[in-house]
C-alpha positions as CSV (number, residue, x, y, z in Angstrom):
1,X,0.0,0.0,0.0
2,X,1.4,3.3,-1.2
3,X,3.2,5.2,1.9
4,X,0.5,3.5,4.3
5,X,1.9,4.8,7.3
6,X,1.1,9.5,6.0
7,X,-2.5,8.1,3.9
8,X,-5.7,7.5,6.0
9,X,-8.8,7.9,4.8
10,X,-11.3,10.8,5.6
11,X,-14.5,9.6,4.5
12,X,-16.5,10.2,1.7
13,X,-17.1,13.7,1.7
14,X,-16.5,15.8,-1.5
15,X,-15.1,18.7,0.3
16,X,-12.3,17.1,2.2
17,X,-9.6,19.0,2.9
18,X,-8.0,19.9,-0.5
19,X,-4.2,19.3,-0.8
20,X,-2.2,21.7,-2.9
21,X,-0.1,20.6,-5.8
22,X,2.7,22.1,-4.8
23,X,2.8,20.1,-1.7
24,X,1.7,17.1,-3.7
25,X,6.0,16.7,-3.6
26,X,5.9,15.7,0.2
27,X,3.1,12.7,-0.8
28,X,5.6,9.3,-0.4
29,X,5.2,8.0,-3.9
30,X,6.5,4.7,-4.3
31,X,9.5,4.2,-6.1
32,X,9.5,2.0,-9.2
33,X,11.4,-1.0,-7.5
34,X,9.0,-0.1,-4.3
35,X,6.0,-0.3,-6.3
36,X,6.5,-3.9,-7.8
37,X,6.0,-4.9,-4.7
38,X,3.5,-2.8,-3.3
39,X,2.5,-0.7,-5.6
40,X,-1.5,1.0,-5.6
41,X,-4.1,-0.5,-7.8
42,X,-6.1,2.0,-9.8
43,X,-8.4,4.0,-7.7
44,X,-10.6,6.9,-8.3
45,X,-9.4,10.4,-7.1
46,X,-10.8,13.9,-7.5
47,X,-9.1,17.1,-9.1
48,X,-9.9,20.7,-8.3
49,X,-9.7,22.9,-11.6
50,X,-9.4,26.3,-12.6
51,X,-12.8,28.0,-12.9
52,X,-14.3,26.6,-16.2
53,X,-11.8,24.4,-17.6
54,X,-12.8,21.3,-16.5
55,X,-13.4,19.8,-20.3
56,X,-9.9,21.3,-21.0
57,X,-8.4,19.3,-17.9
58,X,-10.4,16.1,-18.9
59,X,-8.7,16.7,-22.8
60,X,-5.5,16.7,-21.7
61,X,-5.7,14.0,-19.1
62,X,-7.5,11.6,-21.6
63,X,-4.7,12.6,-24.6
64,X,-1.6,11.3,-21.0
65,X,-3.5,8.1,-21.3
66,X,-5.4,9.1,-17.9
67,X,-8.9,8.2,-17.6
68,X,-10.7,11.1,-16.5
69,X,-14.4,11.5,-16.0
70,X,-16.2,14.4,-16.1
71,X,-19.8,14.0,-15.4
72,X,-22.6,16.6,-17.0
73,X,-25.5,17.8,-16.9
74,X,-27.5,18.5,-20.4
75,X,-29.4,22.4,-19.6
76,X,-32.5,23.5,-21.7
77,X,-31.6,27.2,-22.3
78,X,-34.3,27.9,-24.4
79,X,-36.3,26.1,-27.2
80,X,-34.4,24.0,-29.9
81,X,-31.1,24.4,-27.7
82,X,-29.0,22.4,-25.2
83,X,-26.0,23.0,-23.0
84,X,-24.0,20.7,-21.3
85,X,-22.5,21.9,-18.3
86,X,-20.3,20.4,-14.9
87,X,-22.3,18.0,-12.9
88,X,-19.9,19.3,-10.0
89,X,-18.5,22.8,-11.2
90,X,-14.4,22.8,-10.8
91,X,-13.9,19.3,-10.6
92,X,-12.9,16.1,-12.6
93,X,-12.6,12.5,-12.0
94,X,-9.4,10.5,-12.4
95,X,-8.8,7.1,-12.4
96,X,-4.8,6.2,-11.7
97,X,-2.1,4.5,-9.8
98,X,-0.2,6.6,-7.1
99,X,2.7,4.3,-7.6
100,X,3.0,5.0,-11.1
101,X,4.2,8.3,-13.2
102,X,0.6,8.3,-14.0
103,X,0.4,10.7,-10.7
104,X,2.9,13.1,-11.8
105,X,1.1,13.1,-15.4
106,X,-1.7,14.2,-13.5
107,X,-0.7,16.9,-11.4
108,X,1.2,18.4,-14.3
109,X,-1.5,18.7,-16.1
110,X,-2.5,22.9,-17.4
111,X,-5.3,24.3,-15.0
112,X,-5.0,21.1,-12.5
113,X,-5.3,22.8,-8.8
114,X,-5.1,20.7,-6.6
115,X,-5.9,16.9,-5.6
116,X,-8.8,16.5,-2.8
117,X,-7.1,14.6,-0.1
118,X,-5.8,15.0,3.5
119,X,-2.2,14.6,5.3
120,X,0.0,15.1,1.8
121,X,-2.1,12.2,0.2
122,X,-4.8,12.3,-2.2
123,X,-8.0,10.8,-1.1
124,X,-9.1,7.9,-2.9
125,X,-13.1,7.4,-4.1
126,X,-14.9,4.3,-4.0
127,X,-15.6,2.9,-7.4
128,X,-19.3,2.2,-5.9
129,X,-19.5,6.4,-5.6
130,X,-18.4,6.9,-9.3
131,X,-20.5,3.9,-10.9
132,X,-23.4,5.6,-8.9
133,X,-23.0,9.0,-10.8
134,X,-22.6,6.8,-14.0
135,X,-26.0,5.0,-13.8
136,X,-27.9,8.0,-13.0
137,X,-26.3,10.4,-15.4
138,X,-27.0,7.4,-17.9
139,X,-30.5,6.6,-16.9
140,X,-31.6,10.5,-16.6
141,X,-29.3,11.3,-20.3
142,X,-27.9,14.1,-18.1
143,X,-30.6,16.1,-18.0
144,X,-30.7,18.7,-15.6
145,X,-33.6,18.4,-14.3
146,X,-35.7,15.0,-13.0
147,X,-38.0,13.3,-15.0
148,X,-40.9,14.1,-15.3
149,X,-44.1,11.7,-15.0
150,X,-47.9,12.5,-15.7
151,X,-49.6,13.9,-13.1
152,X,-46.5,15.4,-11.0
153,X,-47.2,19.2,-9.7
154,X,-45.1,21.6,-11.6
155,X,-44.1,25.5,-11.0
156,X,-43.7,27.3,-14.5
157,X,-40.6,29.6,-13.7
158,X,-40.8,31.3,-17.2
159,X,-43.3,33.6,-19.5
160,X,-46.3,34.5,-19.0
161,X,-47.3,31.8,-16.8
162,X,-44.5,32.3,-14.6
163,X,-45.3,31.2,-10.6
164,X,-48.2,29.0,-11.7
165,X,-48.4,25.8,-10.0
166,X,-49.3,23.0,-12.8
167,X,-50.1,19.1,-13.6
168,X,-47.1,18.0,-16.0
169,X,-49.5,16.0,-18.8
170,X,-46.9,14.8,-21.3
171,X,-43.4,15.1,-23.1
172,X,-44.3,16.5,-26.4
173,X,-41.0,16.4,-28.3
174,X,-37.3,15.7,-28.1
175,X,-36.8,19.7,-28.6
176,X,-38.3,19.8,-24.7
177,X,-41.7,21.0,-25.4
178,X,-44.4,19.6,-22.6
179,X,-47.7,20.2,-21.9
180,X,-49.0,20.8,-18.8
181,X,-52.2,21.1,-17.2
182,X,-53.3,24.7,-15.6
183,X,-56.2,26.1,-14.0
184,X,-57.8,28.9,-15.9
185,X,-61.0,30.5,-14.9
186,X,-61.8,27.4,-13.0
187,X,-61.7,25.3,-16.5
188,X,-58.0,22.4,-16.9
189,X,-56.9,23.5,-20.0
190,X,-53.7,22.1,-21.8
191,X,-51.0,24.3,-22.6
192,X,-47.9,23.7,-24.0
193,X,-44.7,24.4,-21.8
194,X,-41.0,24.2,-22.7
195,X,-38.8,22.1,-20.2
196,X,-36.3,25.4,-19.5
197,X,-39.4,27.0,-17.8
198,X,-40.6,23.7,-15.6
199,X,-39.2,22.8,-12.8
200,X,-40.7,19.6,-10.1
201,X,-42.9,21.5,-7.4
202,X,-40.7,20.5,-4.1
């Protein structure tokens, strides 16, 4: 086990104590003659970015032979058009071996922070944690916002209907058109909503 002795675990919590880069130095990597016999397996670790360049850091890291993993969210902005955007702003997912130069690939990386971690030692995640984001951000297509099923109370944030409360009837199109059933001069009537302005009453 890499350096066993400065490396405990903190726990699960995303915003661990972050370590600096330029302390990452003091972190005991294994030696290459150390680490054939007790070198890391590959875990899942978290970088902090520079403020918005977590597709650059995941490009770079991916053309090092890293595997990096950035999760993200698809945004309705307005009819017709998506965005994709951080799942977690500022950070990026990567999968290495401490005992290898795959660390010092990493850290060198441009706009690569720092590594979240504790005591000089980056903090590993469990693989159950990132296979988690996986499966949702599959099963939801990384939409921002939940999906929605018939009959689930809606608040229209945009237009002219904005601060209505509302009875989501049906997806319409894949451009995010719904309708939606409102109360209007005591009559349901059906009105057609895009997904930007809905959002699942809480």
């Amino acid at each position: 086990m890499l350096a066993g002795r400065g490396c405990r675990n903190v726990g699960r919590a995303a915003d661990a104590l972050s370590v600096p880069l330029r302390r990452a130095g003091r972190a005991r990597i294994l030696s290459t003659e150390q680490g054939r016999k007790g070198r890391m397996c590959r875990q899942w670790y978290v970088l902090k970015t520079k403020p918005r360049a977590e597709e650059k850091v995941t490009s770079v890291l991916s053309g090092r032979g890293i595997e990096a993993y950035l999760p993200q969210l698809k945004r309705h902005t307005r009819p017709g058009v998506w965005r994709r955007e951080p799942l977690f702003s500022g950070y990026v997912f990567v999968r290495i071996d401490l005992g290898l130069d795959e660390w010092l690939r990493t850290r060198s990386a441009p706009c690569v922070s720092y590594a979240i971690g504790s005591e000089g030692c980056p903090t590993p995640v469990p693989d159950t944690v990132v296979q988690a984001i996986r499966t949702r951000m599959e099963a939801c297509d990384g939409e921002l916002s939940p999906s929605l099923q018939q009959g689930d109370r809606v608040v229209i944030i945009g237009g002219p209907f904005r601060g209505i409360e509302a009875v989501f009837d049906a997806r319409l199109n894949s451009n995010g058109r719904n309708r939606v059933l409102l109360t209007i001069l005591g009559r349901m009537t059906r009105v057609e909503i895009g997904a930007h302005d809905l959002r699942l009453r809480r």
